[in-house]
C-alpha positions as CSV (number, residue, x, y, z in Angstrom):
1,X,0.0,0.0,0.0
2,X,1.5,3.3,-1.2
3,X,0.8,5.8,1.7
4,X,1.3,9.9,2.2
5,X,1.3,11.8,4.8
6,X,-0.2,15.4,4.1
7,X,1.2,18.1,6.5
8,X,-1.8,20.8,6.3
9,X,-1.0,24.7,7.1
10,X,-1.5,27.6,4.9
11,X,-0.4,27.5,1.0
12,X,3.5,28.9,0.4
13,X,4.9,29.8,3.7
14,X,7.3,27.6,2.7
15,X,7.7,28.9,-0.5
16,X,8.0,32.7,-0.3
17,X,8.7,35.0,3.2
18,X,6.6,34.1,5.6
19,X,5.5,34.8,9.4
20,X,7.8,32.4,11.5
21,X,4.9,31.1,13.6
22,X,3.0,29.9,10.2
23,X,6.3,27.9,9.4
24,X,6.2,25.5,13.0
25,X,6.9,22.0,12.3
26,X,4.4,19.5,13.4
27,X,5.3,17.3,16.2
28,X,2.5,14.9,16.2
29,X,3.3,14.3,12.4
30,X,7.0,13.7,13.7
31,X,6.2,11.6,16.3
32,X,4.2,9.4,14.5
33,X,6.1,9.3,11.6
34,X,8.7,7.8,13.4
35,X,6.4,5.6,15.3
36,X,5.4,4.5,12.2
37,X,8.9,4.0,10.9
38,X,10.3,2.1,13.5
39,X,7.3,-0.6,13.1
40,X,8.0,-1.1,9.5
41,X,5.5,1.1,8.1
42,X,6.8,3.8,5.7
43,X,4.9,6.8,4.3
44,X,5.9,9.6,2.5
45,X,5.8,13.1,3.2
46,X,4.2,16.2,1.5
47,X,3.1,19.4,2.7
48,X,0.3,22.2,1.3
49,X,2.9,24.6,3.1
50,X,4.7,24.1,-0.1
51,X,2.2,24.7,-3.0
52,X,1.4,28.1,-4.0
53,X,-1.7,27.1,-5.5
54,X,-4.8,24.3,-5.1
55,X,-4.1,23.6,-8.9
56,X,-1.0,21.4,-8.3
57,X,-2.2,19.3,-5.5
58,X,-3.5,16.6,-7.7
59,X,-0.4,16.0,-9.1
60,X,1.1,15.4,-6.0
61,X,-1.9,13.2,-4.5
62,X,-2.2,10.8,-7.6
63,X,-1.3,7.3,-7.5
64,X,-1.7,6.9,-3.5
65,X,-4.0,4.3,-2.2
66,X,-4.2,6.5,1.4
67,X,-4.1,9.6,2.8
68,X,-3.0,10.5,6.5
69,X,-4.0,13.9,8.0
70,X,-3.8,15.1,11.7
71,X,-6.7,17.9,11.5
72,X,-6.3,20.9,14.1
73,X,-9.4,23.2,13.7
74,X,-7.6,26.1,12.7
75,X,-6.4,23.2,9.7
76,X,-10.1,21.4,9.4
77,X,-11.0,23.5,5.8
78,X,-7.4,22.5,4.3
79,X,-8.0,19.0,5.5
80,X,-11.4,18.8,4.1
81,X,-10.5,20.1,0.6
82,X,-7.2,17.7,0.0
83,X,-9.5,15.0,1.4
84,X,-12.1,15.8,-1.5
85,X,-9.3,16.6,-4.2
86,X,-7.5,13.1,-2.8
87,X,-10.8,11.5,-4.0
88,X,-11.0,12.8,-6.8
89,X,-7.8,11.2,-8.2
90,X,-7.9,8.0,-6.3
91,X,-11.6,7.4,-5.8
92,X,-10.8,3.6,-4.0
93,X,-8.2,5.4,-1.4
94,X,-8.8,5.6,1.9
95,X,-8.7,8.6,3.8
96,X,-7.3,8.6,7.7
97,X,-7.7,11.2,9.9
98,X,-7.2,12.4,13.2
99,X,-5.9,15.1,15.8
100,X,-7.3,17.9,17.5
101,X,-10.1,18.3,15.6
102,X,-11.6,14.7,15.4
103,X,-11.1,14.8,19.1
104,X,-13.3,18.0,19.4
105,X,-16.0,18.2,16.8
106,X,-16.1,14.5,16.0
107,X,-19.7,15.3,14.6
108,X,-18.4,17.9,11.9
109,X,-15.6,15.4,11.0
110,X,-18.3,12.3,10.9
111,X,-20.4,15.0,8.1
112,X,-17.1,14.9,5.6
113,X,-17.7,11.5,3.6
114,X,-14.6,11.7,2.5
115,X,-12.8,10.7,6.1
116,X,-12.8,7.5,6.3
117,X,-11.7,7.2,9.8
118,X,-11.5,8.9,12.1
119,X,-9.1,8.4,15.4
120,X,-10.1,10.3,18.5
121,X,-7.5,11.1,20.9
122,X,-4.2,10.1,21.3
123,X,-2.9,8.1,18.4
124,X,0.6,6.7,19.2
125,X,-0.4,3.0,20.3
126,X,-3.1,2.5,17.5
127,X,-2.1,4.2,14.6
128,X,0.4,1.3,12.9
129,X,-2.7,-1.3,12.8
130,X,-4.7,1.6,11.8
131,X,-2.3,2.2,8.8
132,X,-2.0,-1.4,8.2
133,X,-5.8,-2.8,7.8
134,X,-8.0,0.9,7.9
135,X,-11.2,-1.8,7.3
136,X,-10.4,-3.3,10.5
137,X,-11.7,-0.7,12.3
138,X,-15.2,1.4,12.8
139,X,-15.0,4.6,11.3
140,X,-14.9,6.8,14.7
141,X,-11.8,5.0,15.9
142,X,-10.8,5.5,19.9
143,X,-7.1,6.6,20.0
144,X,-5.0,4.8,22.7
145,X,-1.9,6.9,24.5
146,X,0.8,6.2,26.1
147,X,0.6,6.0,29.7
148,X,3.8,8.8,30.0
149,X,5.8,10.4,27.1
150,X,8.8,9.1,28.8
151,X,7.6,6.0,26.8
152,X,7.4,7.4,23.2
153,X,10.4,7.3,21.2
154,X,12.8,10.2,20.4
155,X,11.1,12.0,17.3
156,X,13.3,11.8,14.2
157,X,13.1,15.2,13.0
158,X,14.5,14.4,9.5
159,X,11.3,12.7,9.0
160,X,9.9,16.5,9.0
161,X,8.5,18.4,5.8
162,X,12.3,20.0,4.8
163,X,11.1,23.6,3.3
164,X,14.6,23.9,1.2
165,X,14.8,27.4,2.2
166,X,17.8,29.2,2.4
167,X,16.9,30.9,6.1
168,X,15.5,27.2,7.3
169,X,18.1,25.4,9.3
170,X,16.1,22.0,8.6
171,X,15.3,19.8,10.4
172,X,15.5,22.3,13.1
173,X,13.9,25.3,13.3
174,X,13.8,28.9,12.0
175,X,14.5,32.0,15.4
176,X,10.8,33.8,15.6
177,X,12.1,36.3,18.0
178,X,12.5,34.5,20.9
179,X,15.9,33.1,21.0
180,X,18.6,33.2,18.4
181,X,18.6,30.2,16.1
182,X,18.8,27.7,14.3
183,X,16.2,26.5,17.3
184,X,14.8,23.0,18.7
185,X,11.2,22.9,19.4
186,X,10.6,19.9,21.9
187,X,7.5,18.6,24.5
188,X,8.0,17.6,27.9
189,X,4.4,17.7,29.0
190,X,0.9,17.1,26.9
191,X,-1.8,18.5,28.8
192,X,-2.9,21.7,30.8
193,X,-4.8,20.8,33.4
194,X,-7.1,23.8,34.0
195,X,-10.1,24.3,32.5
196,X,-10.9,27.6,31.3
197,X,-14.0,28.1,29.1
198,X,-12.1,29.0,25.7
199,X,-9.3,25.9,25.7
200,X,-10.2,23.0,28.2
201,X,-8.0,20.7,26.3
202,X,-7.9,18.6,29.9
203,X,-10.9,17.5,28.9
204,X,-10.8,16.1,25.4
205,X,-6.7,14.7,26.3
206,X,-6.3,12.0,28.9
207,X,-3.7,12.9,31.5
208,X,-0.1,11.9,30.7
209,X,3.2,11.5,32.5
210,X,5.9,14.2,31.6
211,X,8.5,13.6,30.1
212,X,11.5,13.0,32.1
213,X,14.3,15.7,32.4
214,X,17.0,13.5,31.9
215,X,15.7,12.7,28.4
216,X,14.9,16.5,27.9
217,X,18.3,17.3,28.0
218,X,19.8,14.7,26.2
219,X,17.8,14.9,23.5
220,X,18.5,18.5,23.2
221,X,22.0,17.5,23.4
222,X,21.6,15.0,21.0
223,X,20.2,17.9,18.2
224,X,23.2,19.9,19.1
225,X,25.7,17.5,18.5
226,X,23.8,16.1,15.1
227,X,22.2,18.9,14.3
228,X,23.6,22.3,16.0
229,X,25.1,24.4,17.4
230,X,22.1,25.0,18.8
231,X,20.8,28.9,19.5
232,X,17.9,28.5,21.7
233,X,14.8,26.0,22.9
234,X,11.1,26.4,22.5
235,X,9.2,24.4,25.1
236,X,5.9,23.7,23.4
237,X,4.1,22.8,26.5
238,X,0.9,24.3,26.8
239,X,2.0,24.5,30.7
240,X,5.1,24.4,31.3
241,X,5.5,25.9,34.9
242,X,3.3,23.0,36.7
243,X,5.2,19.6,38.3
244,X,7.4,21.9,41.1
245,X,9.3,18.4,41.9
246,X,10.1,18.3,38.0
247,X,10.9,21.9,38.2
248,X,13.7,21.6,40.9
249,X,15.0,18.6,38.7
250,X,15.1,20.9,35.6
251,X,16.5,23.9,37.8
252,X,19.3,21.3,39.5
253,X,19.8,19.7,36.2
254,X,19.7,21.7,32.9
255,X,22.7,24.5,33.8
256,X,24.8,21.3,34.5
257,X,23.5,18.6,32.0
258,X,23.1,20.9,29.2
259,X,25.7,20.9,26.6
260,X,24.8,24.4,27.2
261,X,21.7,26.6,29.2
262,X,20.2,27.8,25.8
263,X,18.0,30.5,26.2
264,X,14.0,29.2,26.0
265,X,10.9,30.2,25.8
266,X,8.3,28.4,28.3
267,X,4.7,29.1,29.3
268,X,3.2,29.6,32.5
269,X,0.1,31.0,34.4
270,X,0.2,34.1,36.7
271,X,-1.3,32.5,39.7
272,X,1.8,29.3,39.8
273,X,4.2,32.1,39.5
274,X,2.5,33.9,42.6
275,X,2.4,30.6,44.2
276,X,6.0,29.8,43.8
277,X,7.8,32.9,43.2
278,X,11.4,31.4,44.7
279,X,11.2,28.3,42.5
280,X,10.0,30.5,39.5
281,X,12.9,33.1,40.0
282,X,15.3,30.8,40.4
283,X,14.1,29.3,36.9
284,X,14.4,32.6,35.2
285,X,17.7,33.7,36.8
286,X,19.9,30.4,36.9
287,X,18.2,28.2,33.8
288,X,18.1,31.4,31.1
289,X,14.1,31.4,31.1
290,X,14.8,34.4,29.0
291,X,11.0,34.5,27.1
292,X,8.2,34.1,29.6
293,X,5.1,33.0,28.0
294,X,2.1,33.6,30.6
295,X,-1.8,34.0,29.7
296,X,-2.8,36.9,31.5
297,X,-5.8,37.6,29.0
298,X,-7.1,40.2,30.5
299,X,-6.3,43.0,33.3
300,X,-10.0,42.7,34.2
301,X,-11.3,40.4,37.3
302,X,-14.8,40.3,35.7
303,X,-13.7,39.0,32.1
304,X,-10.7,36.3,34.1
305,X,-13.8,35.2,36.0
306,X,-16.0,34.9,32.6
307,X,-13.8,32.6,31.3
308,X,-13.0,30.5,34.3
309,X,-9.1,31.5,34.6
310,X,-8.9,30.7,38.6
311,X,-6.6,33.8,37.9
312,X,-6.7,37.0,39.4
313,X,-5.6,40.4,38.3
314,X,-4.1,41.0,41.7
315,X,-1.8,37.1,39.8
316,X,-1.4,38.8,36.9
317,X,0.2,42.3,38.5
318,X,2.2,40.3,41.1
319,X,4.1,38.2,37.9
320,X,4.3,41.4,36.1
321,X,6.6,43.1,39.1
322,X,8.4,39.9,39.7
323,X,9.5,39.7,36.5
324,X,10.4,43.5,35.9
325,X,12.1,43.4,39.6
326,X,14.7,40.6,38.1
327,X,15.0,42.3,34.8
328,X,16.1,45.4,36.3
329,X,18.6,43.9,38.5
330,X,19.8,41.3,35.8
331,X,20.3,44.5,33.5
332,X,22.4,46.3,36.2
333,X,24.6,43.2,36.3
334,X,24.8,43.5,32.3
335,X,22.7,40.7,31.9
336,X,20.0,39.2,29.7
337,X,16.6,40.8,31.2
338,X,14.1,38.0,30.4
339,X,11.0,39.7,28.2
340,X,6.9,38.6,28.7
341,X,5.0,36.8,25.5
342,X,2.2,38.4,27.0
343,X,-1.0,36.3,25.4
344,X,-3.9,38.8,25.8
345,X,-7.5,38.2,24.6
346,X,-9.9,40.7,23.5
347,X,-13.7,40.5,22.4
348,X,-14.6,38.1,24.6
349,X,-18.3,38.6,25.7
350,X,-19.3,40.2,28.2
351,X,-16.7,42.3,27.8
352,X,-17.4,46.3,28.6
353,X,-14.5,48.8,27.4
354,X,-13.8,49.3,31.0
355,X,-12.9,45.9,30.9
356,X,-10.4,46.4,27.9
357,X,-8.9,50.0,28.9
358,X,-7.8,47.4,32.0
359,X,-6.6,45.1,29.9
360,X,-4.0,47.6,27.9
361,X,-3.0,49.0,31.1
362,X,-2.1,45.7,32.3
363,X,-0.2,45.4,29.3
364,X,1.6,48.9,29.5
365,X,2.6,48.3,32.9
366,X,5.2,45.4,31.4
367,X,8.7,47.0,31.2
368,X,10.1,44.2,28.5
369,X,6.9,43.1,26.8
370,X,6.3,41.3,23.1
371,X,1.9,41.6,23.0
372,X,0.8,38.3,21.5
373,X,-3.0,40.2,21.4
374,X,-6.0,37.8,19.8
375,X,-9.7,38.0,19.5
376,X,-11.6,35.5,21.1
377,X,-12.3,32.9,18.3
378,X,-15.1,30.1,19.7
379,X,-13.5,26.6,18.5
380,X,-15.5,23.5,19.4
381,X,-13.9,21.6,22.2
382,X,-14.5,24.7,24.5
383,X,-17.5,25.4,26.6
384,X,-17.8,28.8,25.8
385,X,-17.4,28.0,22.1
386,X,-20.1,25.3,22.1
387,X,-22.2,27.9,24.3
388,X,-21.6,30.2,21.4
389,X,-22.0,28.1,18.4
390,X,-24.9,26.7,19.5
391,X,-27.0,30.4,20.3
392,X,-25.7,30.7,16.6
393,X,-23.3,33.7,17.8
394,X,-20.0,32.7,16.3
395,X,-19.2,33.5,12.9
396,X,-16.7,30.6,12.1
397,X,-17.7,27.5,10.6
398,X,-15.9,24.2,8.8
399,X,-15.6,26.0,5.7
400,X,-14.0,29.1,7.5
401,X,-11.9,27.8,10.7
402,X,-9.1,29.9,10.4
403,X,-6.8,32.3,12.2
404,X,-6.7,35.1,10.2
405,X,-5.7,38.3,13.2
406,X,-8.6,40.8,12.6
407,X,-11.6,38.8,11.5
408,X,-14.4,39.3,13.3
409,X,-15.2,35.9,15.1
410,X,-18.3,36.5,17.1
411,X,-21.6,38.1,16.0
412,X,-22.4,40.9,18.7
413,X,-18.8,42.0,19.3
414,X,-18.0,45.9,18.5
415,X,-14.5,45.2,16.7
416,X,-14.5,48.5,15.7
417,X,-13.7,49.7,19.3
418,X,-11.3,47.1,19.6
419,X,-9.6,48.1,16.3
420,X,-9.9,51.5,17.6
421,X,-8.2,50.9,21.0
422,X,-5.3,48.9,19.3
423,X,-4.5,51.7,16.7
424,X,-4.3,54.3,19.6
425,X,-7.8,56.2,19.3
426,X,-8.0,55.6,23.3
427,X,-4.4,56.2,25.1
428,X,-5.5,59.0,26.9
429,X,-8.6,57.0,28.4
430,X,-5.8,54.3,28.8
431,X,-3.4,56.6,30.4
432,X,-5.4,57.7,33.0
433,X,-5.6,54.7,34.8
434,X,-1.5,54.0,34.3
435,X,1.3,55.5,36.8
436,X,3.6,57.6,35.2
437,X,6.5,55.6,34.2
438,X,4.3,53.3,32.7
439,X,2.6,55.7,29.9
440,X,4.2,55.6,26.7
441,X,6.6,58.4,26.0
442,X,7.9,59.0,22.0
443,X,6.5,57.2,19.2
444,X,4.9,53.7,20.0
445,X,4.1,50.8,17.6
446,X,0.6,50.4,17.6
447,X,-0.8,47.2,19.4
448,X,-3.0,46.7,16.2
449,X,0.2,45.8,14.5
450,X,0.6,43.1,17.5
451,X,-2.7,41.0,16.7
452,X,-2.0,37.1,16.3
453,X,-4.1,34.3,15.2
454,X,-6.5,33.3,17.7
């Protein structure tokens, strides 16, 4: 059986210059792929991230007796149209799918005719029968996990789409801003645990041990020495700050162990760095936590209540003086000062402008900041998306998932304030509320310009 895998994302960003974020390698595709590998089962490899145009997918579908897709929502329309053009060309192939998405909204993915299965959940310790006999199986197929990543195999990142770009240091990764490159994205942990009403994911994932930091580190040695030098680490984790006794491994472990302490990027939550501020500033000052990824979403207690954060503003400011307390004094010791990905949400309902002038003065009062500002978009999966989607509120469907910045994703919401308050219009509303060394002095780059996918 002549199988490909199809990498989905948006058409040419690995043809022409792109945003870096649109160019992320898949690590589900890589893991499995390897899985896969290992077991005898060999695939090959294309990516949409590589045509310029719908026209010449054909061409590279024909002749294939089976497609394999992990669908993410924000992927679910690209999915949907290779699956129909893959049908087109080999009308007897089959058609596997799953990921994210078929986790999710396993209804919309049940609609599409042309999936032929479907795996919900975790896909590591089914997917080589799966590939092997597709009609042994029902067509909504139960994924089965590993009980800890520990267990899964070391991803072979050759087995990633190579883009054969000159600013692409395959198979690692391209800098976004974060860290110099060429840089390794890895996983040590799968899940967040907390259950706010826009993600959730806890509830869709099944709960997973980490990975250990012993093989952390020496897979990150191992991409240095194969792969490298090495200029900095992303740790995908949607949560990275949780585990403390994994933590003080990491912290004990990484400056020594390391071939290096790259720099990293890491995500966190306002109200663990509140509850351990020693173990987090040790993290930041001794393990080169240099880009601090935290979701304050919003400066306002009534929105973080809206959508379930178990945050508090009074989290969110404490984090933002920590970290501009050990900035300062690692600049007076001519040191790195470690800079917020500050992940802030906007039109969420419910939301009054009140609500939002909070939010940019949260945002202002960050000394070393890069905005990573979104508008709510209601996926499926989420409770306040299926609240939405069902009162008919959201305007995103399958044929339009995306994650296009400024679209407007919910019907009700005044985007034209919003646009307004990101372009400016309201700094001296904004100001108001802001101490002095906090409000912007000279020119300053609008926070429109800042808007990221949701």
């Amino acid at each position: 059986m002549k199988r490909l895998w199809l990498d989905n994302g948006d058409l040419g960003v690995f043809v022409k210059p792109s945003g870096p974020h649109e160019r992320w390698q898949d690590h589900g595709l890589g893991l499995l792929r390897t899985i896969l590998r290992d077991s005898g089962v060999e695939t090959d490899l294309f990516s949409l991230r590589s045509l310029t145009s719908w026209r010449d997918l054909p061409t590279q579908l024909a002749g294939y007796d089976m497609l394999i897709m992990n669908v993410r929502s924000y992927t679910y329309p690209f999915a949907y149209k290779a699956a129909q053009t893959f049908k087109q060309v080999n009308p007897k192939g089959w058609v596997i799918t799953g990921g994210m998405h078929a986790t999710v909204a396993p209804d919309e993915m049940e609609a599409i005719q042309e999936f032929d299965r479907i795996c919900q959940g975790p896909g590591e310790n089914v997917i080589v029968d799966l590939l092997k006999d597709p009609s042994a199986f029902p067509r909504l197929v139960t994924g089965i996990g590993a009980k800890s990543m520990s267990d899964w195999p070391m991803m072979d990142r050759t087995l990633w789409p190579n883009p054969n770009l000159p600013d692409f240091p395959w198979p690692l990764e391209p800098e976004c801003g974060w860290g110099p490159g060429p840089v390794a994205t890895i996983l040590t942990s799968r899940v967040c645990p907390w259950q706010c009403i826009f993600c959730n994911e806890s509830s869709y994932i099944p709960n997973m041990g980490r990975k250990s930091v012993d093989q952390t580190i020496d897979e990150l040695n191992y991409l240095d020495d194969h792969y490298g030098p090495l200029g900095s680490v992303v740790i995908h984790d949607s949560m990275f700050l949780q585990h403390p006794s994994w933590l003080q491994e990491w912290l004990d472990k990484y400056p020594r162990r390391a071939h290096r302490p790259w720099p990293y990027w890491a995500a966190g939550r306002t109200d663990t760095v509140r509850q351990w501020p020693d173990l987090f500033e040790a993290l930041v000052r001794e393990t080169n936590w240099t880009s601090i990824s935290l979701g304050f979403e919003s400066g306002s207690d009534r929105v973080l209540k809206i959508l379930n954060k178990e945050c508090t503003a009074e989290d969110n400011d404490f984090a933002i003086d920590l970290v501009n307390r050990i900035g300062d004094d690692l600049e007076r010791q001519g040191k790195e000062a470690p800079k917020f990905w500050a992940n802030i949400m906007l039109g969420i309902p419910g939301e009054t402008h009140e609500d939002a002038f909070d939010t940019i003065r949260m945002l202002r009062r960050m000394k070393r900041v890069m905005p990573s500002i979104a508008y709510y978009a209601p996926y499926p999966g989420s409770a306040l998306g299926y609240q939405l989607i069902a009162e008919g509120k959201s305007r995103m469907t399958k044929e339009n998932y995306h994650r296009y910045p400024s679209d407007e994703k919910v019907k009700g919401i005044d985007y034209q304030f919003y646009n307004a308050l990101l372009k400016g219009k309201y700094d001296s509303e904004v100001n108001k509320g802001l101490p002095a060394w906090a409000r912007p002095k000279g020119k300053v780059r609008r926070l429109f310009d800042r808007l990221v996918k949701a």
